[in-house]
C-alpha positions as CSV (number, residue, x, y, z in Angstrom):
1,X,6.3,1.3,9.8
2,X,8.5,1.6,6.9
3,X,6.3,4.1,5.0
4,X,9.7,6.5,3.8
5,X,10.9,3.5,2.1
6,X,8.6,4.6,-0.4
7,X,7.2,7.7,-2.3
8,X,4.5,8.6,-5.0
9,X,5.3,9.2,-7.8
10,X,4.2,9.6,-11.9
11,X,5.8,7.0,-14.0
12,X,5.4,6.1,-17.8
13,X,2.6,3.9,-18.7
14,X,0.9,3.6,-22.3
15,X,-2.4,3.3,-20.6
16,X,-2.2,6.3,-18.7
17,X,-3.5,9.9,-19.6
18,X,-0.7,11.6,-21.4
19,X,1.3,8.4,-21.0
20,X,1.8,8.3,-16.8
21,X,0.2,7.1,-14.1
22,X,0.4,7.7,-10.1
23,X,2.1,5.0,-8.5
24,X,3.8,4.1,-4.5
25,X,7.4,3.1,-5.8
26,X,10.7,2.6,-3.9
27,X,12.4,5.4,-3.2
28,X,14.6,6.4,-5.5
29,X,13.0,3.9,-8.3
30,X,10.7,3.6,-10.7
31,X,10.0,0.4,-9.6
32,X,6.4,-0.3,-8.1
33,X,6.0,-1.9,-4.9
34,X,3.3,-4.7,-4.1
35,X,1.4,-4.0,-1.3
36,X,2.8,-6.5,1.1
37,X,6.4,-4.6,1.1
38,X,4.4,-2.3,3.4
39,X,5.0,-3.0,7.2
40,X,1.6,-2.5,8.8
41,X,3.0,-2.8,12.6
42,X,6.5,-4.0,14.1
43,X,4.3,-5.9,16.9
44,X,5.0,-9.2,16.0
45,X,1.8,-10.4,18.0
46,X,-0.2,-9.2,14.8
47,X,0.4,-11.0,11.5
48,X,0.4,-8.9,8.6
49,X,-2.2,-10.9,6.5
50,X,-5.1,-10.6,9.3
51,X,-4.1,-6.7,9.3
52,X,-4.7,-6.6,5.8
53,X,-7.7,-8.7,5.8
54,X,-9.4,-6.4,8.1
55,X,-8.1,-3.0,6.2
56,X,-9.9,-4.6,3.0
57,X,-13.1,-5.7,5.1
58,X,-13.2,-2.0,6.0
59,X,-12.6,-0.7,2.9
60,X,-15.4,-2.7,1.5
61,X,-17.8,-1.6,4.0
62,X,-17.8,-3.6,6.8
63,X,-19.0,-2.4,10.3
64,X,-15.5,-1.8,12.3
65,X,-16.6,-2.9,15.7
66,X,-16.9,-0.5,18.7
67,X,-15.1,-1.8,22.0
């Protein structure tokens, strides 16, 4: 939902290769965002957590099921 509050982008870090690393900042920053600053869905019926819950569940292999 609010994904152009943000961009990628290379930033300085000591333990990165040549001294960056990729990161998802603020736009316009060089601060990085945590990941609940993302807006998953502007349907208030869903809560944000359980979306993110599932995403990981997913991620990690879990059988999305078929409806």
């Amino acid at each position: 939902m609010n994904a152009k509050a943000f961009e990628r982008k290379w930033v300085a870090n000591p333990h990165g290769k040549d001294g960056k690393v990729m990161r998802i900042v603020e736009q316009g920053s060089n601060r990085t965002i945590s990941g609940d600053e993302v807006l998953l869905t502007s349907d208030t019926q869903f809560e944000q957590g359980k979306i993110r819950t599932l995403i990981a569940l997913w991620t990690l292999g879990a059988e999305v099921a078929k409806t």
